[in-house]
C-alpha beads as a LAMMPS data file, in Angstrom:
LAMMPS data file: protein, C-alpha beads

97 atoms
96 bonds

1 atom types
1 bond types

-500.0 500.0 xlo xhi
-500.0 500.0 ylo yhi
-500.0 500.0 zlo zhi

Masses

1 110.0

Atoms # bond

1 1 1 258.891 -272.767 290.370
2 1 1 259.196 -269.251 290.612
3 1 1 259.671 -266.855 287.227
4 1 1 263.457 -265.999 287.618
5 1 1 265.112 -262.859 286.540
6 1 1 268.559 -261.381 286.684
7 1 1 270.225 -258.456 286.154
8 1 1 272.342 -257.337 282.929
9 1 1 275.541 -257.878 284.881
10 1 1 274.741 -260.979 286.648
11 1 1 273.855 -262.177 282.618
12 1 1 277.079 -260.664 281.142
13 1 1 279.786 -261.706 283.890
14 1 1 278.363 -264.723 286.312
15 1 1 280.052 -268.396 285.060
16 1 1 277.080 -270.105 283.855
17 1 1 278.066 -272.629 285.966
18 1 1 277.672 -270.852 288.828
19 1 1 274.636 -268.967 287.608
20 1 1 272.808 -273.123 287.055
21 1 1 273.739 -273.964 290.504
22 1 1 271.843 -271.075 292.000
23 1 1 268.866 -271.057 290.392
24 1 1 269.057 -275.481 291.219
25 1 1 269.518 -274.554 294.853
26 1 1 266.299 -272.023 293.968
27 1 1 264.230 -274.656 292.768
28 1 1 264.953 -277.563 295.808
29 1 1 264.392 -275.510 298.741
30 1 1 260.912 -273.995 296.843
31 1 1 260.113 -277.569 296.306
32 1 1 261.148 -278.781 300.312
33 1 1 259.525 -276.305 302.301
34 1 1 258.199 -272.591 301.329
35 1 1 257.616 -272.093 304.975
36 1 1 261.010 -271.906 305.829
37 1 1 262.162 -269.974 302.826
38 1 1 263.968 -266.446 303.089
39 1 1 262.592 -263.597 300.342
40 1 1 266.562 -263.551 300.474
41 1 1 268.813 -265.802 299.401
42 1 1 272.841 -264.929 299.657
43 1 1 275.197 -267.404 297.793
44 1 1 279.393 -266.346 298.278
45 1 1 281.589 -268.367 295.796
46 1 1 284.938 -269.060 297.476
47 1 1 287.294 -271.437 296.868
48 1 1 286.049 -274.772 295.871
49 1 1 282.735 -274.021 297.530
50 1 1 279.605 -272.188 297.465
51 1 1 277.849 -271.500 300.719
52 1 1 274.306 -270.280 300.404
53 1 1 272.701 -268.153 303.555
54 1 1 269.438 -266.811 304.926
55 1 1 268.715 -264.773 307.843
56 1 1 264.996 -266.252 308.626
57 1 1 265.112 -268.956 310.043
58 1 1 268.535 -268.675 310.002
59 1 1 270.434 -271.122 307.618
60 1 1 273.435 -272.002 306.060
61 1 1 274.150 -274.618 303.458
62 1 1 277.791 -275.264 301.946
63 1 1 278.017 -277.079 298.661
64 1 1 280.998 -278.345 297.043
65 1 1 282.053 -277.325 293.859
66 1 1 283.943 -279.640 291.122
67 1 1 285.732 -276.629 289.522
68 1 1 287.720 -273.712 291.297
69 1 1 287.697 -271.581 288.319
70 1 1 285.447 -269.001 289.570
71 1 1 286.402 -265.497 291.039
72 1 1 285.816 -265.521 294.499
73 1 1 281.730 -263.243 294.521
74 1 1 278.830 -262.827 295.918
75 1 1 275.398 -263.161 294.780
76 1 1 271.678 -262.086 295.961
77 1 1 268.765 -263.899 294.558
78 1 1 265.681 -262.134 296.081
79 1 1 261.709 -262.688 295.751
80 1 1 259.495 -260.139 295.056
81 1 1 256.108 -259.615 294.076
82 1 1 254.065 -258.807 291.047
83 1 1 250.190 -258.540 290.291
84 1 1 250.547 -260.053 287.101
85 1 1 253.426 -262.589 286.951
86 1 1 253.182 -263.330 290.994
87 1 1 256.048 -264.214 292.901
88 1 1 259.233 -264.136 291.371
89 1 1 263.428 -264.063 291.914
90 1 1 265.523 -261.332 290.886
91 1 1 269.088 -262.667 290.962
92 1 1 271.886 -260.005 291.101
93 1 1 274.969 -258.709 292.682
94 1 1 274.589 -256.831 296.122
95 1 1 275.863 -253.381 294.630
96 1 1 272.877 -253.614 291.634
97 1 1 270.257 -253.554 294.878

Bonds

1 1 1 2
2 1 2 3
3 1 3 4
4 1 4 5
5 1 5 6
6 1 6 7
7 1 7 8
8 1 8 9
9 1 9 10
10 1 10 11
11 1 11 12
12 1 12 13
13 1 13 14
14 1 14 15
15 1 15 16
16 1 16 17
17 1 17 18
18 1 18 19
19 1 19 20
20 1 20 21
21 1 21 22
22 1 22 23
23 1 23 24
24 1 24 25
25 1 25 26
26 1 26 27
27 1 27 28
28 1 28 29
29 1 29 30
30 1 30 31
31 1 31 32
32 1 32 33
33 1 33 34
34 1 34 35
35 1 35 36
36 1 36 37
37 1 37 38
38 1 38 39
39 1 39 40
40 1 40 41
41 1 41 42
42 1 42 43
43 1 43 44
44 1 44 45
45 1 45 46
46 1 46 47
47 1 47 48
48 1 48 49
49 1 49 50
50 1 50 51
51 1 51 52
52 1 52 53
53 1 53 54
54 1 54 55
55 1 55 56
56 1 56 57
57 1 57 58
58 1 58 59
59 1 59 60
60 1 60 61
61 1 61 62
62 1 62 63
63 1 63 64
64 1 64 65
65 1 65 66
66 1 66 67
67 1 67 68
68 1 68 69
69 1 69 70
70 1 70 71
71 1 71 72
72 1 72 73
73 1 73 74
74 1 74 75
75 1 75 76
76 1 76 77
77 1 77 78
78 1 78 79
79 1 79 80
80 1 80 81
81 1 81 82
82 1 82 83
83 1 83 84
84 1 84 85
85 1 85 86
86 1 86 87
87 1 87 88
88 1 88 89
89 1 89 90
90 1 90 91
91 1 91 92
92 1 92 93
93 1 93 94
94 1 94 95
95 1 95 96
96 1 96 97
């Protein structure tokens, strides 16, 4: 798997919960197929679900959630690249891009 990172807020204010489940979903689709994974990854809590999105290929999965406690957000997990650590995620909310 992929080194993951996140940001200050996502760390401070993001349900661990929530925070679990995303880096889970992070960790299946590296282990299913690389091919067909998106640098990014969108994830929008709402409701009693989380839906996670990419653009190429396009893709949408919906998950169901056993708690509705969570403020309705959204979330970017995106790859990136570094010479010494290789690729990695960088999970944060769209406005810390």
């Amino acid at each position: 798997m992929r080194t993951v990172f996140m940001t200050q807020q996502i760390r401070e204010k993001l349900d661990i919960r929530a925070l679990l489940m995303i880096v889970s979903i992070l960790k299946s689709k590296e282990s299913e197929n690389s091919e067909d994974l998106d640098y990014l990854q969108v994830f929008e809590f709402e409701d009693k679900k989380l839906i996670n999105r990419q653009e190429e290929p396009q893709l949408v999965n919906v998950y169901p959630l056993e708690y509705n406690n969570l403020k309705d957000c959204k979330i970017w997990a995106v790859m990136g690249l570094d010479e010494v650590i290789g690729e990695y995620w960088t999970i944060m909310y769209p406005d810390e891009y």
